[in-house]
N, C-alpha and C positions, 0 to 999 in steps of 0.2 A: 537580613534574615535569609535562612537556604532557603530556597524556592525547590518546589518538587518537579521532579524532568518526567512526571505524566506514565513511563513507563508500563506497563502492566506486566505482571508476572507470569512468562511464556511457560514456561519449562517447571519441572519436577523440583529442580534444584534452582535454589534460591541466586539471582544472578547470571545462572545459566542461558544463554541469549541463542535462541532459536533463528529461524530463516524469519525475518522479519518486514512482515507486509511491505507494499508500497505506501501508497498515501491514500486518501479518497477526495475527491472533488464534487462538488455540487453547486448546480446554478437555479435559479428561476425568475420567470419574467412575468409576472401576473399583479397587474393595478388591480387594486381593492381588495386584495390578499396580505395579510401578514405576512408577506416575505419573509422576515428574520426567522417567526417560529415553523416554517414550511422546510428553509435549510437548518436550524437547529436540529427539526425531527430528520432529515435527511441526513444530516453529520453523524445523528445518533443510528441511525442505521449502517453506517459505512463506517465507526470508530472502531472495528477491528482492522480497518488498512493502514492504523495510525494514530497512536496515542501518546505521541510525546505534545503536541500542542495542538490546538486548535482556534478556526476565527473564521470570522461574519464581514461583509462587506454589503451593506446597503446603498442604494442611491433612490432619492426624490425628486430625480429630474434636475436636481442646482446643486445639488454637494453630493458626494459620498462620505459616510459614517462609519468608522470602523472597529473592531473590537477583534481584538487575541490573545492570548497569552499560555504558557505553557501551561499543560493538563488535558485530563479526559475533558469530553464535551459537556459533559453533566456538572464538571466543576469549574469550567469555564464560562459559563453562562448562567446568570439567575432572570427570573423576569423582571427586573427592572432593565437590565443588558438591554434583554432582547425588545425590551416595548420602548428604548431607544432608540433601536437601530429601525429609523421608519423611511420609506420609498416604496415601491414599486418591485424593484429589481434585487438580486441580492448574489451572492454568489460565498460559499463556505469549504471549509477545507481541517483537515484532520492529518496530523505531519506527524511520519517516522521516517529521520533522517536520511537519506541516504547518499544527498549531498550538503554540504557543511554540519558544523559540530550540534546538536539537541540545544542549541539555548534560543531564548525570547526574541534577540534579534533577525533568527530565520526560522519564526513564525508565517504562516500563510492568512490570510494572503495580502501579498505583495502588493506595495502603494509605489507610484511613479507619475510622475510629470509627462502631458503629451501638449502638445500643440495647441488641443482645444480645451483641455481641462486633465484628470484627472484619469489613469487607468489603476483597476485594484487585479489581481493576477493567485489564481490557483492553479498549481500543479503537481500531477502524480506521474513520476516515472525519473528516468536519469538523461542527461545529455550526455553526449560521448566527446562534444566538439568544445567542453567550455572553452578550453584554452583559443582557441581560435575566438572564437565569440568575445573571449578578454580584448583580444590583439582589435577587434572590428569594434565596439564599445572605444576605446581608446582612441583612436583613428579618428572617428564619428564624433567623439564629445574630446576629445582633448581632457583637459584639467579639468572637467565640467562633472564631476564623479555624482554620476545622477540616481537621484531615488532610490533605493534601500541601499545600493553600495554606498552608499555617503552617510550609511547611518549602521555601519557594522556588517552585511548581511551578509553570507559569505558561502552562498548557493547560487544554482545554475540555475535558478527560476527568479533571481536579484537580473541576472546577468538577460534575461529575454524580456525584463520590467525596463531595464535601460533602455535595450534596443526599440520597444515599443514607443519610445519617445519621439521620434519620427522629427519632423519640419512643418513649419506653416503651413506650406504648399502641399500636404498630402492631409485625412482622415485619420484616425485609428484605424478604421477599418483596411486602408488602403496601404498602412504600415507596415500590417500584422501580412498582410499577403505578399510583402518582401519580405520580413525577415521571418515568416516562417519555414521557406523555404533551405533557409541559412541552417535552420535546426536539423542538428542529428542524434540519432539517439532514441532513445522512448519520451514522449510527451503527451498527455490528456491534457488539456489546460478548459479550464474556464476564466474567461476575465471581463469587466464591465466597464465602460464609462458611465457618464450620470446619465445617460438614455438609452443605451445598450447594451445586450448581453452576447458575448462572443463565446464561440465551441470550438475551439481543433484537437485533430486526433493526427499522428504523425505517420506518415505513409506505410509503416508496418503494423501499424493499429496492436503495436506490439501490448500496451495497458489499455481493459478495456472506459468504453465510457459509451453512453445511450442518452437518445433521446423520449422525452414522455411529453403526455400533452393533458392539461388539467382545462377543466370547465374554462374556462376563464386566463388562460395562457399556457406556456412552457417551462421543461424541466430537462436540465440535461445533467448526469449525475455518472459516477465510475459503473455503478451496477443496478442491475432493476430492483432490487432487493430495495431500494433505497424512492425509486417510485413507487414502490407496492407503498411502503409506510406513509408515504402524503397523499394517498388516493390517486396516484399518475398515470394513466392510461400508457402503457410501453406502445412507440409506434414505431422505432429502429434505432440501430447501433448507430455511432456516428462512424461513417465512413473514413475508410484508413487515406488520409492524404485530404481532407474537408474539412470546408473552414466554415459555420453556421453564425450567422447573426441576426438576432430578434428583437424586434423594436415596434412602434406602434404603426408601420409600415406592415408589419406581422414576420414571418421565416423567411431567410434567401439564405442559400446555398452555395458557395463555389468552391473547386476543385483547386490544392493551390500544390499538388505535385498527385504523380500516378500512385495508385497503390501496389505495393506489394505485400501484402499481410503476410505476418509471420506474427501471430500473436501468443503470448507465454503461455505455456502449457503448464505452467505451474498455479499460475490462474486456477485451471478445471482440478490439481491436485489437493493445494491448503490454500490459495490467499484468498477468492473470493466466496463468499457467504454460501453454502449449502441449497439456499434457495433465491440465488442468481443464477440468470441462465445467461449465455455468453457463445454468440452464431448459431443461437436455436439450440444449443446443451445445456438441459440442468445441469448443473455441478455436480446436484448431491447423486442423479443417475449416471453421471460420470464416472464417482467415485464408488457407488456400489458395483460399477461395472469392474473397475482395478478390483475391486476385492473377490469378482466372481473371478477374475482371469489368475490373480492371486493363487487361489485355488486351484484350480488345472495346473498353474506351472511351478509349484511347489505344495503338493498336498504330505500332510501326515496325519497320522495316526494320532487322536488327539479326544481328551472330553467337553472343552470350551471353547468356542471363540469368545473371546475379551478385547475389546476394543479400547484404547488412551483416548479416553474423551477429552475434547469432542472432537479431535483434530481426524481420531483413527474410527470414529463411530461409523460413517456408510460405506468405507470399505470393511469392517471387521461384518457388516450386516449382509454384505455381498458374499463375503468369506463364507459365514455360515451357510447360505441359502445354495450355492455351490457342493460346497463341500458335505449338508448334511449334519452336520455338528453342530453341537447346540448353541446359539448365543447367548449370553450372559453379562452383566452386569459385575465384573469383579474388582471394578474401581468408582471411589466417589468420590467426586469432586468438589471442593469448596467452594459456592458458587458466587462467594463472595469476599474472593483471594483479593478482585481488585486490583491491586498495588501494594508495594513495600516501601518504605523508605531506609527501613531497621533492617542494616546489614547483621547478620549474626555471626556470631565469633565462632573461630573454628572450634572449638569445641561445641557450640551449640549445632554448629553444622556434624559433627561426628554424633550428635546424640540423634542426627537423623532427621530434622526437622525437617516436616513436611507441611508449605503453605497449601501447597495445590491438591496434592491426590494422596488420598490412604486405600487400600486392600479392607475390601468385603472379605474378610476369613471365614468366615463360613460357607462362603461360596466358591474359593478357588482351595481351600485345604485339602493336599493327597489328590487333586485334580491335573491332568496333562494338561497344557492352556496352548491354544494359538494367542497370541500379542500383537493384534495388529495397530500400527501406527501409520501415519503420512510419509514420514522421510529421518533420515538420520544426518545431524550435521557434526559435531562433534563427537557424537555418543557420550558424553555423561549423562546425559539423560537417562538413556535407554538403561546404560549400566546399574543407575539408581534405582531404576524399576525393576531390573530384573532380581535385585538385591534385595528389596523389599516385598515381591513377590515371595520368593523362597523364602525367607524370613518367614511369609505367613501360610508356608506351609505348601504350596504348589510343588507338585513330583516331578513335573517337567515342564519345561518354559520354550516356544516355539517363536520366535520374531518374527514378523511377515510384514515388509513394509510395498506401501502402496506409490513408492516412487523408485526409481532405480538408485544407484548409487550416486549424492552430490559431488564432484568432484571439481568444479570450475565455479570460480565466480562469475558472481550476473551484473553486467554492466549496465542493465537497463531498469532499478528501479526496486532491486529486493537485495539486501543488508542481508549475506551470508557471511559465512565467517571467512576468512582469508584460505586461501588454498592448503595454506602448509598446518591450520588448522582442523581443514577436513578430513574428517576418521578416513574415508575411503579413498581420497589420495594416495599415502602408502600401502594400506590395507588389501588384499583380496576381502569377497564377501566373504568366505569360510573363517579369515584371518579376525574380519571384524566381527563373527558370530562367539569368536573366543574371547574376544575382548572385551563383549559385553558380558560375560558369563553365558550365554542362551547355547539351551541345546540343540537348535538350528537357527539358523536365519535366513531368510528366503526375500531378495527384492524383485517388481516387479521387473518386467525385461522393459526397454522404452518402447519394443514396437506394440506391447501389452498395454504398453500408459497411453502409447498414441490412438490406438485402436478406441482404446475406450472413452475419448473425448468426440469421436466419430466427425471429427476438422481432416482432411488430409495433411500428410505428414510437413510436405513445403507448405502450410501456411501456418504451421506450429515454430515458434521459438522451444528449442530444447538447451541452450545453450549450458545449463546450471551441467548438466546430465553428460552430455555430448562432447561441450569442447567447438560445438559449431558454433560461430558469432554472424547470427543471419546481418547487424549491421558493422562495418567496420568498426576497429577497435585503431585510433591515434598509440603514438608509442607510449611506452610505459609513463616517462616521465611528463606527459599531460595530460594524465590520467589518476586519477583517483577521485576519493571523497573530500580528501582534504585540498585540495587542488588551490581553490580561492580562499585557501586561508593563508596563502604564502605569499608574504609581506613585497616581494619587490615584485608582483603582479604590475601592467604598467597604467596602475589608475589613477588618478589624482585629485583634485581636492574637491570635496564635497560641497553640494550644491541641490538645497531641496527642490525648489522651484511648483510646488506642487499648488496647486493653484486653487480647488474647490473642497480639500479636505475638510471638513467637518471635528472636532476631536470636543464632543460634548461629554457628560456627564456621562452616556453610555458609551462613549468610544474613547474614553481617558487611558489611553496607555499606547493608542497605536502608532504614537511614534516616538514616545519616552516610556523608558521603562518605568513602571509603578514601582 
């Protein structure tokens, strides 16, 4: 039977694939807590970083228990799963690809054999060094193709599951502080043994991720938006280049390289939650701020601000309050798009089909509009809206976007579209304000975007934007998404070895497909 790839429907147009989150991660360490339903409601707060799959990783102190499979969180879990999945400890995770292909086998989170039992591994963000990381896995295990790579998985968070497998003679803990050093690239990770729960964040604390502290234990999770929802008191970011481990010893700390932060500033534009703050910046006063600066460096003459909910909502709210101009509500949204599965035939597609958003006509008819959005990566989007605008009747249509021109791909952790795909690679912005049809279009400038995250500009990653790669980039040909799915890799024959896994009634699928 097709199984569904979880997807949610980004864009205007059906299929059309936008800049697409990172991942989200979440842990907790608290006895006599539901663990399972504490990271279920955590997952469900963080499932706009990632919805092609999601999974739960429990432990009781003797086993870990585990449960995934592709989908939203809400249809991946019922409570029988969850009042399954029983310990102590727990750690969850919500996956949009961004290394290996959307299917079940590089579901998160990641099972692997260590010395003293068993390690489960979530991760959000990209590695830059897989191929090296291949070549040292190989080296290390020979023919010993350990833990998810011995079982399909064909990501760069399979490939730091291997290496965590460590020797007699060393801990996990004592592992993970060699070869985390080895990592380059963007990495959040959460991961647990059966009595511990581990945090790192990679020396550019390029994706973020926080710690909280609940009555009764800890939480470390991508964003705080995700402790507000379990009751989690925020007590700090985890530090860029930190490696946290909690156990019933309580929190220890060590440093396992210097930082240099350079954290995404795309972050404070679209990927994280409105009401996440991120180095002491709400977002969502982030993004009102783009929209006030919006306004000064492209103003016109105009009757509406209209905002592309909800991506374009608290800059189009900046917009107004700047500029004077009225804000309005000229798009609604179906708030319960969901997902599709039902590709529509082109002709269904010419007759305009719209899952997501239709035009308030009576509110934008014979009206000038500003149009404010997040970013433009393709523009079919934009062009469909501004088509179906006029359709309903608006006299002039102004674009105003609240990021600057995407032009470079991001190698750390967000699924843009390819270079030769982005509208503003060939383009000027005049050139792309024609080609959406709009009678201006105005992006912010980056020192506009940076200003308004109020981080200094060297500790921002702007790379989408820029062109600068605050971390090295391997040559081309060791490099991509697909990278570990190319067969003369030098790994060899599979070997579970996993020692305390669990795979009951609530954790039937984690390591054979259902």
């Amino acid at each position: 039977m097709a199984r569904g790839d979880g997807r949610l429907t980004h864009d205007l147009l059906p299929g059309e694939k936008g800049p697409q989150d990172a991942c989200g991660v979440f842990g907790v360490w608290a006895p006599g807590e539901e663990v399972s339903k504490l990271t279920y409601f955590g997952l469900y707060a963080l499932q706009h970083r990632g919805q092609e799959s999601a999974g739960i990783a429990t432990s009781n102190g003797e086993q870990l228990l585990v449960y995934k499979d592709m989908g939203l969180v809400s249809q991946v879990f019922d409570e029988t799963a969850l009042n399954a999945l029983t310990g102590h400890l727990a750690i969850g995770h919500t996956r949009y690809s961004t290394t290996g292909a959307s299917v079940w086998e590089n579901a998160q989170p990641t099972l692997g054999a260590t010395a003293g039992g068993t390690v489960a591994l979530g991760h959000n963000g990209n590695l830059t060094n897989s191929a090296e990381l291949v070549d040292l896995v190989a080296e290390r295990y020979g023919s010993q193709r350990r833990s998810e790579l011995g079982r399909g998985n064909t990501t760069d968070t399979a490939l730091i599951t291997a290496l965590l497998a460590g020797d007699p003679d060393h801990t996990l803990e004592a592992t993970a502080l060699e070869v985390l050093p080895r990592l380059r690239g963007a990495f959040s990770l959460v991961f647990m043994d059966e009595h511990t729960l581990y945090a790192a964040r990679d020396p550019h604390g390029v994706r973020p991720l926080v710690l909280g502290r609940l009555e009764r234990g800890w939480v470390v999770a991508s964003e705080t938006a995700a402790l507000d929802i379990v009751g989690a008191s925020f007590v700090r970011e985890v530090e860029p280049g930190e490696f946290i481990a909690i156990d019933a010893d309580g929190l220890r700390t060590q440093r396992f390289a210097p930082a240099t932060p350079t954290g995404c500033v795309f972050e404070y534009v679209y990927l994280a939650r409105p009401d996440t703050t991120i180095a002491g910046r709400s977002t969502h006063a982030a993004r009102v701020e783009m929209g006030r600066t919006l306004a000064r460096e492209f103003p016109v003459e105009a009757d509406l601000v209209i905002p592309v909910p909800e991506s374009g909502t608290p800059a189009a709210i900046g917009y107004a309050a700047e500029s004077g101009i009225r804000y309005a509500q000229g798009l609604t949204k179906n708030a319960y798009v969901g997902r599709t599965f039902i590709q529509p035939s082109q002709t269904l597609r010419q007759l305009g089909i719209r899952l997501k958003l239709n035009p308030l006509r009576d509110v934008i008819r014979g009206q000038r509009l500003v149009v404010v959005d997040d970013s433009i990566v393709r523009g079919n989007t934009q062009r469909a809206l501004v088509r179906m605008l006029r359709e309903a009747g608006a006299a002039e249509i102004h674009v105003r976007i609240s990021s600057p021109p995407v032009r470079w791909p991001c190698f750390y952790g967000i699924d843009f579209a390819s270079r030769a795909e982005l509208i503003a690679t060939g383009l000027s912005p005049e050139e792309v304000g024609r080609s959406i049809d709009a009678d201006s279009l105005g992006y912010i400038s980056l020192e506009g975007m940076v200003a308004a995250t109020e981080q200094p500009s060297s500790q921002l990653c702007t790379a989408c934007f820029s062109g600068h790669y605050p971390i090295e980039l391997p040559p081309a040909d060791r490099l991509g998404k697909n990278l570990l799915e190319q067969s003369e890799l030098p790994l060899g024959a599979p070997e579970d070895g996993l020692s305390s896994l669990s795979v009951s009634s609530g954790g039937a699928g984690a390591l054979d497909h259902p």
